[in-house]
C-alpha positions in Angstrom: 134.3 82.1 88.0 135.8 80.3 85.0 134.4 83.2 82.5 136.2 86.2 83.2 133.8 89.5 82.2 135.5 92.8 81.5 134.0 96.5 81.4 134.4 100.1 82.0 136.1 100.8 78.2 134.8 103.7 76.3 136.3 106.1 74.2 138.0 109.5 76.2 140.8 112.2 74.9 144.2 111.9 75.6 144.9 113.0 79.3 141.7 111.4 81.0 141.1 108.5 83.1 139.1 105.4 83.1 138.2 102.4 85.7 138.3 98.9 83.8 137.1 95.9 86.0 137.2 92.5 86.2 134.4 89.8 87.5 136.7 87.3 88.5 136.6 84.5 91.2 139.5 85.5 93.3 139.8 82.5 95.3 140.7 80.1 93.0 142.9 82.0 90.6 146.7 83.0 91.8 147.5 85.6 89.4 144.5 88.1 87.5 146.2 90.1 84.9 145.5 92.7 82.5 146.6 92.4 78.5 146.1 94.6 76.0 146.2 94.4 72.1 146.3 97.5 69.2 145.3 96.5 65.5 148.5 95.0 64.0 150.2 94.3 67.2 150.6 91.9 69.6 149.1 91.0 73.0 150.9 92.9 75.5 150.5 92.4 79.1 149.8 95.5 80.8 149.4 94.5 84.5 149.1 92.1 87.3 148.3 91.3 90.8 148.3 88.0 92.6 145.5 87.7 94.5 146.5 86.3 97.5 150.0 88.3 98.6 148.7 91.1 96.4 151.7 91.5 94.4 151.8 94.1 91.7 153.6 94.3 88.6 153.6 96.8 85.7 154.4 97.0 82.0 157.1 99.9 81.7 155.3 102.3 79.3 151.9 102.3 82.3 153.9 102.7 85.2 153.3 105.6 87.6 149.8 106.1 85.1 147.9 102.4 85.7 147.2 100.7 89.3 145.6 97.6 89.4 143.8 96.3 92.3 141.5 93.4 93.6 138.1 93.9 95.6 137.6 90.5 97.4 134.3 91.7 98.4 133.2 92.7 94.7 135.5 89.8 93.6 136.9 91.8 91.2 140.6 93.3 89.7 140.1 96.9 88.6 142.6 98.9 86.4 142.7 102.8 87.2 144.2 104.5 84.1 145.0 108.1 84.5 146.8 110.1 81.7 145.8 108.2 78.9 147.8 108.4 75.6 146.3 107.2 72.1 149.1 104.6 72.2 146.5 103.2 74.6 143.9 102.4 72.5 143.1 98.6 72.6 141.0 95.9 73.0 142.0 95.3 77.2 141.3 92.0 78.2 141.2 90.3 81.7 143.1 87.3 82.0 143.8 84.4 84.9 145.7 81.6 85.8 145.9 78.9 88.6 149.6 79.2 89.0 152.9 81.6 87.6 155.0 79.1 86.0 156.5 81.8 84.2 156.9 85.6 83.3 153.7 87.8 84.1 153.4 89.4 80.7 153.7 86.1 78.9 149.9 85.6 77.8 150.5 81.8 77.1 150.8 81.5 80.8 147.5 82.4 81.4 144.3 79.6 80.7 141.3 81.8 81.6 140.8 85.1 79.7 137.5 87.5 79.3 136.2 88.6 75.8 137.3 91.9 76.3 136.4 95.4 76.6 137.5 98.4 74.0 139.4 101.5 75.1 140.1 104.4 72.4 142.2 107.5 73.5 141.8 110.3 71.2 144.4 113.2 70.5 
């Protein structure tokens, strides 16, 4: 519940799909959330749902590609990638919080993240 475990990364070419997913207690956390982060850059958040409304929101460059979703049964958040670019390719990493007492893609917001899970898109 606290620990947040991530998988489903793997290496594909550019233009495939993966599922990443999430083991996350969903009834104690308000917002699960998706970041990602490249050698040399910094954490970007990718996407987000909160878990009880089901609100959705999207990082601008995933939109239309991503779709992230919760499984209360599995107790799991699941990010469906399709038409993957190598700009892609990051460490993806699940992330959680009790409460939004700010922006969505801000990862200081978020107290609970997962070690991560490695995605590499090659051209």
């Amino acid at each position: 519940q606290v620990q947040l475990v991530e998988s489903g990364g793997d290496s594909v070419e550019a233009g495939g799909s993966l599922r990443l997913s999430c083991a996350v207690s969903l009834s104690i956390y308000y917002i699960v959330a998706w970041f990602r982060q490249a050698p040399g850059r910094e954490r970007e958040g990718v996407a987000a749902i909160t878990t009880g409304r089901g609100s959705t929101y999207y990082a601008d460059s995933v939109k239309g590609r991503f779709t992230i979703s919760q499984d209360n049964a599995k107790k799991t958040v699941s990010l469906q990638m399709t038409d993957l670019k190598p700009e892609d390719s990051a460490m993806y990493y699940c992330a959680a919080a009790l409460r939004l007492g700010g922006l969505w893609y801000r990862a200081s917001n978020f107290d609970y993240w997962g070690q991560g899970t490695q995605v590499t898109v090659s051209s």
